[in-house]
C-alpha positions as CSV (number, residue, x, y, z in Angstrom):
1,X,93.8,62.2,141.9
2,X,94.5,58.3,141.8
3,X,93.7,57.7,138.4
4,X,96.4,56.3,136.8
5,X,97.3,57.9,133.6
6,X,99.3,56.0,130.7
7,X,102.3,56.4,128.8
8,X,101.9,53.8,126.6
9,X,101.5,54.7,122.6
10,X,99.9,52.1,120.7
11,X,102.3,53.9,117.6
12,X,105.2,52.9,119.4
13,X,107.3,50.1,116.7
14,X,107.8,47.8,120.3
15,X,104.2,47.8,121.0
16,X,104.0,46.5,117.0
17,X,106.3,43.9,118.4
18,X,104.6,43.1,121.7
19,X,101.1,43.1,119.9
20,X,102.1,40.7,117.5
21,X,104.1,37.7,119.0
22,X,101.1,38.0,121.8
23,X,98.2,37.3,119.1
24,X,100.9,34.8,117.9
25,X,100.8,33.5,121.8
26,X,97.5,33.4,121.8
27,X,96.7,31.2,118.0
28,X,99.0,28.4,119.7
29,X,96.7,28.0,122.8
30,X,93.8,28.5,121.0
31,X,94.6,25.8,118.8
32,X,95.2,23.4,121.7
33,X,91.7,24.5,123.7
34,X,90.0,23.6,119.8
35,X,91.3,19.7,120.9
36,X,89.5,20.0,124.3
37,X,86.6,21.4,122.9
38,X,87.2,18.6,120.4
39,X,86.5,15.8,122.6
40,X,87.0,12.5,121.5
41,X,86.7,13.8,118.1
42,X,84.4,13.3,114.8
43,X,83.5,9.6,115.5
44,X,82.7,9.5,119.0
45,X,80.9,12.8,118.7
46,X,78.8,11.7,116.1
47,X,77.9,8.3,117.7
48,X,77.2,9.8,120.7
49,X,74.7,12.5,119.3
50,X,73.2,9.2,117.4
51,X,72.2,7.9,120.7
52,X,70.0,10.9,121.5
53,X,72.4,12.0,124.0
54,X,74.4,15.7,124.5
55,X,77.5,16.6,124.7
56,X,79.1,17.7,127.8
57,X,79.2,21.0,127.1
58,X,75.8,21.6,126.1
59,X,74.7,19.7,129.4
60,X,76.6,22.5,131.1
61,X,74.9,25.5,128.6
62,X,71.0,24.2,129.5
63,X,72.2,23.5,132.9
64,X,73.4,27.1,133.4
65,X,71.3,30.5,133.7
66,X,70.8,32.3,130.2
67,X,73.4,34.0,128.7
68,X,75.4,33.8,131.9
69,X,79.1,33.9,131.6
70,X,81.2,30.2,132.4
71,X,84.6,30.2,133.7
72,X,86.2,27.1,132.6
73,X,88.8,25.9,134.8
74,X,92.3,23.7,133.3
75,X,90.5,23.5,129.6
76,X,94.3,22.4,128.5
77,X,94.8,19.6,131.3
78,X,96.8,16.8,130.0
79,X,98.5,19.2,127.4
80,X,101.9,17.2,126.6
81,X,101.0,14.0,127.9
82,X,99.6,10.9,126.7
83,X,96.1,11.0,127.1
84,X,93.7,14.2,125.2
85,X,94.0,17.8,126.2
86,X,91.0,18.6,128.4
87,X,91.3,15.1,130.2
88,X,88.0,13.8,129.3
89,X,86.2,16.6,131.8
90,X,85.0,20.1,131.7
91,X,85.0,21.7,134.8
92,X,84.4,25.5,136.0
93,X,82.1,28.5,137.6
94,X,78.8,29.1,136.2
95,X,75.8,30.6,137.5
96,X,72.8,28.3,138.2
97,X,69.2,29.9,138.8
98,X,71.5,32.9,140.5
99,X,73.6,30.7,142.5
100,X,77.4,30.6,141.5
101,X,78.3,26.9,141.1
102,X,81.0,24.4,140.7
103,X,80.5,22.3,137.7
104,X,82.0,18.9,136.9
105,X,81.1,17.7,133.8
106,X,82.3,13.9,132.3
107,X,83.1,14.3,128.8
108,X,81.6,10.5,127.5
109,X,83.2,11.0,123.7
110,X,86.8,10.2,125.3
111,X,87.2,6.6,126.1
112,X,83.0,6.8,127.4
113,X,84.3,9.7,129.9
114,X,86.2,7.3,131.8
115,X,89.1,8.8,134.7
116,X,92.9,9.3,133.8
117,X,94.9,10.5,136.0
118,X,94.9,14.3,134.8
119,X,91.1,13.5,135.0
120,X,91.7,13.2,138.5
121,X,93.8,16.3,139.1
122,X,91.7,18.6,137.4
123,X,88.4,17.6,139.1
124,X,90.1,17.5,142.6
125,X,91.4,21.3,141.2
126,X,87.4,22.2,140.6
127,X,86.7,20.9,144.0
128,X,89.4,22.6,145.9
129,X,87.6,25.6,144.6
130,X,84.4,24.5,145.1
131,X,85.4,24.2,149.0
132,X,87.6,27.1,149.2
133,X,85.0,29.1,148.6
134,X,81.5,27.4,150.0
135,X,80.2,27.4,145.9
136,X,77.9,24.1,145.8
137,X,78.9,21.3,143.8
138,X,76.9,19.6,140.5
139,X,78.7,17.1,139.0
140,X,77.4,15.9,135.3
141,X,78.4,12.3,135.4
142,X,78.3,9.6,132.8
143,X,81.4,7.7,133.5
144,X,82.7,4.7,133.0
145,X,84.9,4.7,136.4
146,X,88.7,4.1,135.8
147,X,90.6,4.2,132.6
148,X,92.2,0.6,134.2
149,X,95.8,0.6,132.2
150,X,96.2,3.7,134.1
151,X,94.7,2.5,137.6
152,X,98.3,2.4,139.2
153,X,98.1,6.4,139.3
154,X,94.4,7.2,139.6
155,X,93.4,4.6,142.5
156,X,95.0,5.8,145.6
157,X,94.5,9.7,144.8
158,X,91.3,8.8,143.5
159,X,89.6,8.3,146.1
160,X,89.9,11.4,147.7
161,X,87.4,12.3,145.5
162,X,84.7,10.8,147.4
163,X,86.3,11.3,150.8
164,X,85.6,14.9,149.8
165,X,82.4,14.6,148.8
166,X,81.2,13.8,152.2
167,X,83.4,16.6,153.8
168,X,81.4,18.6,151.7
169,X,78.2,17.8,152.8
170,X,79.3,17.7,156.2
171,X,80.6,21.3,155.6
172,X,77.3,22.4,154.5
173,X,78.0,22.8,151.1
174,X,75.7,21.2,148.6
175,X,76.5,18.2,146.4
176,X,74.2,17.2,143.4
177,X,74.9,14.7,140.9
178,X,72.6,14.2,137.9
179,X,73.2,11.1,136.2
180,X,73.1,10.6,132.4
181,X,74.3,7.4,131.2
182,X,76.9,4.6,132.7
183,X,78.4,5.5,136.0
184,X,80.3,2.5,137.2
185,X,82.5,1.0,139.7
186,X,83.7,4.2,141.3
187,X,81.9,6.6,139.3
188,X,79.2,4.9,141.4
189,X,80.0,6.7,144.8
190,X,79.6,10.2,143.1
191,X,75.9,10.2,143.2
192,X,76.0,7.5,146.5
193,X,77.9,10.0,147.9
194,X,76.0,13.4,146.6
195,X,73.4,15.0,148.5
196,X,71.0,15.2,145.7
197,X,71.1,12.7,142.6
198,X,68.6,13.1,139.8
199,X,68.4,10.1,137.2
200,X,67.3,9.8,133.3
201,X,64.8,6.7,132.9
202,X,66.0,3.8,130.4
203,X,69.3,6.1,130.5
204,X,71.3,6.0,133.7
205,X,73.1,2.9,135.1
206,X,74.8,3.1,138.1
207,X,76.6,0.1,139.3
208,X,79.6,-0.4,141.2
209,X,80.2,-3.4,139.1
210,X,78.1,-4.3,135.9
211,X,77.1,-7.9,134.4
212,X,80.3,-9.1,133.5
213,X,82.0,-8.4,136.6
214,X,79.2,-9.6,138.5
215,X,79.5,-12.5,137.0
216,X,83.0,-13.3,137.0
217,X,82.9,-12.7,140.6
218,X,79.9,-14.3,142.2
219,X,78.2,-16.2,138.9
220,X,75.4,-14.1,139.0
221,X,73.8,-13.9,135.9
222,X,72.0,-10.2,136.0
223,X,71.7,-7.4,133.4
224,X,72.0,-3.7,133.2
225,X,68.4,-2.6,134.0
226,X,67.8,-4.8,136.9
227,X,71.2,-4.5,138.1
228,X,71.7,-0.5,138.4
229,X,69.1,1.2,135.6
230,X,67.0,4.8,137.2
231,X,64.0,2.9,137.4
232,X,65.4,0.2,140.1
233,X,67.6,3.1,141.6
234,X,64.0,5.4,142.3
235,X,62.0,2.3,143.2
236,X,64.3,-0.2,145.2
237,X,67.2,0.9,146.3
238,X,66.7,4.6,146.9
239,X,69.7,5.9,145.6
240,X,67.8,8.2,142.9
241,X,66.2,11.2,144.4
242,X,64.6,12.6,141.4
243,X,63.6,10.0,137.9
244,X,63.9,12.5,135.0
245,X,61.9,11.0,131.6
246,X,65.0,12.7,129.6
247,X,68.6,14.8,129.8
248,X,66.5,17.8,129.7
249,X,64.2,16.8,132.4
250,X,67.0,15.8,134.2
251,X,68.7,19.3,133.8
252,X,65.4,20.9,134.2
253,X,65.1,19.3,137.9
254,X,68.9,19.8,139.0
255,X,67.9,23.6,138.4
256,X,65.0,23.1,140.2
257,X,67.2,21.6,143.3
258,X,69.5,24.7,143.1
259,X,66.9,27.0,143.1
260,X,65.6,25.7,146.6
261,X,69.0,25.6,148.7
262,X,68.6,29.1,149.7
263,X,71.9,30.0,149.2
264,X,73.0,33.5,149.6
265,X,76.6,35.1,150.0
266,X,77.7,36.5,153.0
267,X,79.0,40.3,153.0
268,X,78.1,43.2,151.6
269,X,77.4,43.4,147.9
270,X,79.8,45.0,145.1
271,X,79.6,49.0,144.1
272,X,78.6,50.1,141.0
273,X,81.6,49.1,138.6
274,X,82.9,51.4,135.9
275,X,84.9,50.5,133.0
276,X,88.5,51.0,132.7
277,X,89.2,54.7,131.0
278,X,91.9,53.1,129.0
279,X,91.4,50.3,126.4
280,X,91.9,46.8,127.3
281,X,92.5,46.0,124.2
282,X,95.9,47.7,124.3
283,X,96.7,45.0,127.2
284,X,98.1,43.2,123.8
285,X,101.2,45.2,123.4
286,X,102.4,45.6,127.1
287,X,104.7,42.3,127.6
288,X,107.6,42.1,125.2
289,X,108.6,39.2,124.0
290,X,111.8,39.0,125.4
291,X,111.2,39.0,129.2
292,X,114.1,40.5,130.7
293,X,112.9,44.0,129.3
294,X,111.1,45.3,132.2
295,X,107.8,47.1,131.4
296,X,105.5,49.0,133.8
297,X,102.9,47.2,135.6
298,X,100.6,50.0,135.9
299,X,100.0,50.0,132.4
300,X,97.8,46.6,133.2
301,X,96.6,47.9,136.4
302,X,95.2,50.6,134.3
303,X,93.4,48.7,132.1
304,X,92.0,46.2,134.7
305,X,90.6,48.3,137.6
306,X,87.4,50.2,137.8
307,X,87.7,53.7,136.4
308,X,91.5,53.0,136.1
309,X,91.5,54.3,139.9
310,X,94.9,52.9,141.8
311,X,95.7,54.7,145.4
312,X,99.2,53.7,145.7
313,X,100.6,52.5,148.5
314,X,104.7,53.8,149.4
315,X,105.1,54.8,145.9
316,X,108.4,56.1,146.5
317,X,109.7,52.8,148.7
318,X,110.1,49.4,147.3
319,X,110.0,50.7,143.3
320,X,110.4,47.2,142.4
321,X,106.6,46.6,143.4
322,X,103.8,48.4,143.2
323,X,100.6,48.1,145.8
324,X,98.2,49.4,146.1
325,X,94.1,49.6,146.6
326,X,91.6,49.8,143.7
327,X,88.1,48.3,142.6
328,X,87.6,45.7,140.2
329,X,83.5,45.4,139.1
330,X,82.8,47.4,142.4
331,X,84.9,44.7,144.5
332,X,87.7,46.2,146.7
333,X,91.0,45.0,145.9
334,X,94.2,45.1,147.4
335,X,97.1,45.2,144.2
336,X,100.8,43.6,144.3
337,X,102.5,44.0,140.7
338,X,105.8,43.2,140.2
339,X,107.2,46.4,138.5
340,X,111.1,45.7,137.8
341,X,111.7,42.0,137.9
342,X,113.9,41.4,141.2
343,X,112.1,41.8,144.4
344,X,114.6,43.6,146.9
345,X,114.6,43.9,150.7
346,X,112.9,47.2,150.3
347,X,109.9,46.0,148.3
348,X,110.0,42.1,150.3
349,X,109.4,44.6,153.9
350,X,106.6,46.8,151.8
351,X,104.6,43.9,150.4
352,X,104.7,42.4,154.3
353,X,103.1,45.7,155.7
354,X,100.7,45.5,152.7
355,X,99.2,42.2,153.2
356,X,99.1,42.7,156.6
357,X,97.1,45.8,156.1
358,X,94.6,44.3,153.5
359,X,93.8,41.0,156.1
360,X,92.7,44.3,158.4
361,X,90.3,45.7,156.0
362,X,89.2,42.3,155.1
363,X,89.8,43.0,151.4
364,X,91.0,40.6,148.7
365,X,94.5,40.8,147.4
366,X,95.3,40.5,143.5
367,X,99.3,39.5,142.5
368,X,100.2,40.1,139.0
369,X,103.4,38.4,138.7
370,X,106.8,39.5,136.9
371,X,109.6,38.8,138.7
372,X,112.8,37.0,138.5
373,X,112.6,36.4,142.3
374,X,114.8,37.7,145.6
375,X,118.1,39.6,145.2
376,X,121.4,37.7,145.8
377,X,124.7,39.1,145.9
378,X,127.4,39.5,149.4
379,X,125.9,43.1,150.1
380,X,121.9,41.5,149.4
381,X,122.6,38.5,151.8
382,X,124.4,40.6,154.3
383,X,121.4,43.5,153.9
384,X,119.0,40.4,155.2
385,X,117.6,39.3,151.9
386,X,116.6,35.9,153.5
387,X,114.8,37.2,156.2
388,X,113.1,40.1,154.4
389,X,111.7,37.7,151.7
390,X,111.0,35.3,154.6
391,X,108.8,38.0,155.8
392,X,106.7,38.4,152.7
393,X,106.2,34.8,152.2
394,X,105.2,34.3,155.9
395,X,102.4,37.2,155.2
396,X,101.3,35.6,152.0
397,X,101.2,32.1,153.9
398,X,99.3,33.2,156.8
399,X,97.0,35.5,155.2
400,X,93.3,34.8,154.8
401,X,91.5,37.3,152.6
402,X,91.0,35.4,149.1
403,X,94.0,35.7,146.5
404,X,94.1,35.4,143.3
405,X,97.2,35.2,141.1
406,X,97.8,36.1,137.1
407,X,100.8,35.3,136.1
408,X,101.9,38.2,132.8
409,X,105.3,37.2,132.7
410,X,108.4,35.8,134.1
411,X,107.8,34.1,137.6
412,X,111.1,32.3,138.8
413,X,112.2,30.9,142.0
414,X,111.1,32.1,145.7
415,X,109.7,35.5,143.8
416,X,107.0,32.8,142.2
417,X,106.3,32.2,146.1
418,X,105.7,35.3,147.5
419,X,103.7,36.5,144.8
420,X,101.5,33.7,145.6
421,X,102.2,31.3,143.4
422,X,100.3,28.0,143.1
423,X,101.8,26.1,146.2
424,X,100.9,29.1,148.1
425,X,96.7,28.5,147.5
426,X,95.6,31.3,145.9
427,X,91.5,30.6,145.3
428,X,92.6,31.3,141.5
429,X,96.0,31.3,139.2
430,X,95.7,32.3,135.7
431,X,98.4,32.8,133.3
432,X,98.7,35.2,130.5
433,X,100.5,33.4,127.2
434,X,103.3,35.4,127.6
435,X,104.3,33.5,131.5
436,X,106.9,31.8,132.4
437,X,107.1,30.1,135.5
438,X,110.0,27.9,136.8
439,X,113.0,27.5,139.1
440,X,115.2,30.1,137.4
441,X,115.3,31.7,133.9
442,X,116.9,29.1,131.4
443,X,120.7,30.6,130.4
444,X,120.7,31.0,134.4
445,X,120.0,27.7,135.3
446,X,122.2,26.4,132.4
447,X,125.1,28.5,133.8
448,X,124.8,27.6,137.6
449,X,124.8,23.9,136.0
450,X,128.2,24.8,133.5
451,X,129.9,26.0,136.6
452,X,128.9,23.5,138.8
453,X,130.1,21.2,135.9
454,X,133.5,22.6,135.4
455,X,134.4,22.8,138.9
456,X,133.3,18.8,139.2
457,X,135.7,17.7,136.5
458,X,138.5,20.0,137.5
459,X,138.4,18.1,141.1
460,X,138.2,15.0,139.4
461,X,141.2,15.8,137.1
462,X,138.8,15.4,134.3
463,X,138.5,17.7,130.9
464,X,135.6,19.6,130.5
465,X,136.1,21.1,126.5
466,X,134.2,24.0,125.3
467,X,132.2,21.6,123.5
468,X,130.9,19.5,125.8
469,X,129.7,23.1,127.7
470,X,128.0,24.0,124.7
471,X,126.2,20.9,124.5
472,X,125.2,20.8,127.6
473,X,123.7,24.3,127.8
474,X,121.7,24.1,125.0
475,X,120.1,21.0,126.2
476,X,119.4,22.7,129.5
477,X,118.1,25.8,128.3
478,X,115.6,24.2,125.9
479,X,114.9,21.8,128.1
480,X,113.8,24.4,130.7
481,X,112.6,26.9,128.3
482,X,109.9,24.2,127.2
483,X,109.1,23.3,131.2
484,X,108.8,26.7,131.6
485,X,105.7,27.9,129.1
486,X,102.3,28.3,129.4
487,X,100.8,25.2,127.8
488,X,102.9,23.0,130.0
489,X,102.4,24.2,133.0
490,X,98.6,24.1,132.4
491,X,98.8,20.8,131.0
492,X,100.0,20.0,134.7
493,X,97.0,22.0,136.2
494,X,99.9,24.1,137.7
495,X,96.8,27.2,136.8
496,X,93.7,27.0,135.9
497,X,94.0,28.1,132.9
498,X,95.6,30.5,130.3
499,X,94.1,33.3,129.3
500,X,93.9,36.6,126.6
501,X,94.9,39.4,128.7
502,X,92.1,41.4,127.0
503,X,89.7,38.7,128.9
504,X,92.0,39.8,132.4
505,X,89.3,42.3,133.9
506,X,86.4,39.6,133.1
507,X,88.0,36.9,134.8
508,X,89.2,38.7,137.9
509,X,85.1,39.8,138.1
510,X,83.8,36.4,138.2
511,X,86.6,34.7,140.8
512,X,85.9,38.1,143.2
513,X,81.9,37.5,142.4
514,X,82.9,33.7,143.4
515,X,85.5,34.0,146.6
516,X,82.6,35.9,148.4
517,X,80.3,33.1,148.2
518,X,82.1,32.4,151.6
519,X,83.3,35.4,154.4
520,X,86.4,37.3,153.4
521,X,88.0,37.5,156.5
522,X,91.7,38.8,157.2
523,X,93.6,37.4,160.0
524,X,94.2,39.2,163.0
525,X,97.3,38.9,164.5
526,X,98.1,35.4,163.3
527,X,101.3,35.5,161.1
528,X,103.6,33.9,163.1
529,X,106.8,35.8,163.9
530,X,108.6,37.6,161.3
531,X,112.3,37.7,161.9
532,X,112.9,41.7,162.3
């Protein structure tokens, strides 16, 4: 039998503990996606419902199938910055008349949806995923183009936006833009550069620049309607495909678009799914707070995976990290879970073989991280630590079945890279509220940084007093501690987004449901040389 079976007892005074200061976690970031879903707050809300318009996020609830599920992407984007959380978009994965979608959606109630530059990264992150996985692309626009003060950081990375577009289209995967209200200067080239655009009569204006400009640069004396309104767009230039009478026209005839692409997903379908046999729920009291207690990663997989079925691969080798093969709502999985924190030679050279063995069964490949990255030490870097973790990262780098990464706890140094960490592409990243992701573990770094210190003053000839150490290491470790938690990291659209573990199993289901919108193909023989 494969089924896992669980030692975990909910009676258990640590899982009290663990329970707790997760539903603590899990207030603070719900507190901070209530100011995304806020938008631009009370006023702007109200006087943009006065104007007979909806919000973004009911654009995005007609737009979508009924009582389909949608996975919003970096809903805390621009967390700790100066400009809102949410960054005046909602992006994510929603089904559209059965077709899985992209959807980019200009939030108009934050300075009239107009482009920051977290604006930018997160829509380039909904895009990335859009190509990654062949998903067409609808974007929701009513924009009105750069937020200029910023211009200096949105301009140049900007306009990969639109370079992308067309790559799209070239690619074969379909762009639509529906039009709402203002879409200016380069808001413009979203629907000029979309393969479909559908605008709302007396509603949209699409310009690349409007009266004023047009007449600051040319003298031009012209007005909105004449200069980019729906009507003009349908009738003389031609850049309006479809003239909707109202949003809910226009809605009603991007459906209809998406309903004729004839877009199907490759492969073969998923099995019939059963639930986990133990309760998700209990997912709550598995991290302690403190992360440098180890806890058993199984214990998740458990709770995750169909029928709480995991065929374990070299149980006995490599303890450090489990694999292993499982289902997850009937979709084969491959399963990397870091089990004790440090990843060893042993379990470096077992996750290698693994990977290589899922890219030959063409099956995905889930990494639940918790690791405080590679062994060091004389005997470690004699036993070939470097090359051995060099090994794993060179199979997680060259691999090509989809990944997707969930962060549950600590994720430090090279360990955050061969788990597949964000510069390592996995199609999706989530964090739990419990991760921590950074270079090292805060007293660590704060110690390497103390030594290096001393050993700078005492070839200088300088003092270094107890005092100043202090100082300096509790700067450091708050300093790091704070770069190091959930919210800021997906503030920096370093994820895509943080989630309740309870909601773990869901949101693995849709990202497998969306990766095989394109072929899950392994790589055969392509990895490069590992140093033996």
């Amino acid at each position: 039998m494969t089924v896992l079976r669980s030692r975990l007892d909910p009676d258990d005074p640590a899982f009290a503990d663990n329970r707790a200061s997760m539903l603590a976690k899990i207030d603070e970031v719900e507190a901070e996606h209530a100011k995304a879903l806020a938008g631009g707050g009370p006023t702007y809300v109200d006087r943009h419902r006065a104007r007979g318009k909806l919000l973004a996020r009911e654009r995005i609830e007609l737009l979508l199938d009924p009582d389909s599920p949608f996975l919003e992407l970096s809903p805390l984007a621009a967390w700790g910055s100066d400009y809102p959380v949410g960054a005046s978009v909602v992006t994510g994965v929603g089904v559209v008349e059965g077709v899985e979608c992209v959807v980019i959606a200009n939030d108009p109630t934050v300075r009239g949806g107009a482009s920051n530059p977290w604006t930018g990264k997160k829509t380039l992150r909904a895009m990335e995923i859009a190509e990654q996985n062949r998903l067409p692309l609808i974007n929701l626009v009513e924009s009105g183009g750069a937020d200029l003060p910023g211009q200096k950081e949105i301009f140049i990375p900007g306009g990969r936006l639109f370079r992308d577009l067309t790559r799209f289209s070239a690619a074969g995967i379909p762009t639509l833009a529906v039009v709402f209200g203002n879409s200016t200067a380069g808001g413009a080239y979203v629907p000029g550069m979309s393969d479909h655009v559908v605008m709302v009569r007396e509603r949209s204006k699409v310009f690349l620049g409007g009266p004023p400009l047009v007449k600051m640069a040319t003298g031009e004396e012209s007005d909105d309607e004449s200069l980019g309104g729906a009507d003009m767009h349908a009738r003389v230039s031609g850049l309006a495909d479809h003239l909707a009478a109202d949003e809910h026209d226009a809605i009603r005839i991007g459906r209809g678009i998406i309903a004729r692409l004839n877009h199907t997903k490759p492969g073969p379908a998923p099995t019939a799914a059963r639930d986990p046999r133990h309760d998700p729920a209990e997912l709550l009291g598995i991290v302690p707070d403190d992360l440098r207690i180890p806890f058993d990663p199984r214990e998740v997989i458990a709770r995750v995976v169909d029928d709480s079925d995991f065929d374990e691969f070299k149980p006995a080798y490599g303890s450090g990290l489990a694999t292993g093969w499982a289902r997850l709502h009937g979709y084969p999985v491959g399963v990397l879970a870091n089990a004790q924190g440090v990843l060893f030679s042993e379990e470096s050279q077992k996750a290698a073989q693994f990977i290589q063995l899922a890219n030959q069964a063409d099956t995905p490949l889930i990494f639940l991280h918790n690791t405080t990255g590679y062994m060091v030490g004389r005997d470690y870097e004699q036993g070939g630590i470097i090359k051995h973790g060099a090994m794993m990262i060179n199979a997680v780098s060259n691999s090509t079945v989809p990944h997707l990464s969930v962060l549950l706890g600590a994720s430090y140094g090279a360990g955050h890279y061969g788990m597949c960490g964000r510069a390592y592409d996995p199609r999706f990243l989530f964090a739990w509220p419990s991760a921590k992701a950074a270079v090292m573990g805060p007293r660590q770094l704060a110690g390497v940084l103390s030594i290096v210190a001393r050993q700078s003053a005492a070839a200088k000839g300088r003092d270094y007093t107890e005092e100043q150490d202090a100082a300096m290491r509790e700067m450091v470790e708050n300093q790091i501690e704070a770069e190091s938690l959930p919210l800021f990291l997906s503030g920096r659209v370093y994820d895509d987004g943080v989630i309740d573990p309870r909601d773990t199993r869901t949101v693995l289901g849709l990202c497998l449901s969306a990766v095989h919108n394109a072929p899950v193909r392994g790589v055969r023989g392509g990895f490069g040389v590992f140093r033996m």
